[in-house]
N, C-alpha and C positions, 0 to 999 in steps of 0.2 A: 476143448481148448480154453472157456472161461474159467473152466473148474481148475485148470493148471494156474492158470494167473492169478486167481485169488488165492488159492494153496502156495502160490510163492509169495504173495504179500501176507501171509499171515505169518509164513516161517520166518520173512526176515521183518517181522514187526517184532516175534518173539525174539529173534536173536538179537536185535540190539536193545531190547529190554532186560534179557539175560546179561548183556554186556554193563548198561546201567545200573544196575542193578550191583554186578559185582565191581564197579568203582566206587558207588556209595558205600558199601561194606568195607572191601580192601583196597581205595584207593591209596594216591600219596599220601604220605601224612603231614601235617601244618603245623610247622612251630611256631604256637602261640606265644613263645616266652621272649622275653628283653635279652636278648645276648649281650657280651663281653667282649672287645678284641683285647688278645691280650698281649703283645708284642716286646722285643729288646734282646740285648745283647751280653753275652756272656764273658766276661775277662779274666785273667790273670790280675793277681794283687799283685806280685812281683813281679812279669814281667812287662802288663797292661796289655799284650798280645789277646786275640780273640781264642775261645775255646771251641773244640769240633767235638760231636758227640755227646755232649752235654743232658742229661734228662729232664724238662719242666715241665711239671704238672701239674693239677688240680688234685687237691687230697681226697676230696669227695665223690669224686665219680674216673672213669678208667681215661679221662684226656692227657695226653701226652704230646712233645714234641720233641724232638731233639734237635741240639742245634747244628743250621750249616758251616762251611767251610769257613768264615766270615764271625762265626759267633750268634749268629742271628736264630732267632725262633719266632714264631708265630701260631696263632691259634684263638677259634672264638670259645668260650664257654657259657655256660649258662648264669645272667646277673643275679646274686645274692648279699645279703648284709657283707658279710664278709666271706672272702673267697682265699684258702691258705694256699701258695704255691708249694712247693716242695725241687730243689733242684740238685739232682744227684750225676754221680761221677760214676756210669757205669761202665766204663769201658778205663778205668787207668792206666791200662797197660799199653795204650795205644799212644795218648794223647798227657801222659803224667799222671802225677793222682791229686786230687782235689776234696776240701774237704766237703761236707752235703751243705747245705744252708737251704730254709725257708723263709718265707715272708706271708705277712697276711695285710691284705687288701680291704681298707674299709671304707675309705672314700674316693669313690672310682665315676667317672663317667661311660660311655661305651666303648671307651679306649681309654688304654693301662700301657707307657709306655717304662719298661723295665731296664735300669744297665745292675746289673747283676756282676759283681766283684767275689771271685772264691781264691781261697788261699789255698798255696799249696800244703801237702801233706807230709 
């Protein structure tokens, strides 16, 4: 009978050192870095109406948003000197057609509030 009770406090001493063990290796991971929100609205130059579908991104790494019904986008990315957006019309055939347009962001706090104006095509 002791022999069983110490045989169980030894398996579950191993098992949850097994367990700690594997969160120190593949735990969550911690984002050490200064993010970016990078927020705003997308329009019409001629008609000032909001655009749907819209693509804005960062050129440097795969972040994307598109915008909602409203024109609105939102998205954190990672802060650097400067950070180029990129905003494209990839859906024309739905919502018009538009020309691309980018901007680069060089003096930013941790919020970038964008109204973003494209022409039509």
């Amino acid at each position: 009978m002791k022999r069983n009770w110490v045989r169980n406090i030894i398996r579950g001493l191993s098992f949850t050192s097994v367990l700690f063990v594997f969160q120190a290796c593949y735990g969550s991971p911690q984002d050490f870095g200064a993010d970016v929100l990078i927020e705003g609205q997308v329009k019409s130059k001629t008609s000032g109406l909001a655009i749907q579908g819209i693509k804005v991104s960062v050129a440097y790494n795969m972040q994307y948003e598109f915008t909602d019904y409203n024109g609105r986008f939102a998205f954190y990315t990672e802060k650097a000197d400067n950070i180029k957006i990129l905003v494209e019309d990839v859906d024309s055939a739905q919502n018009g057609a538009f020309r691309n347009a980018d901007t680069v962001l060089t003096d930013f706090d941790d919020r970038v509030i964008l109204d973003i104006v494209l022409d039509e095509i």
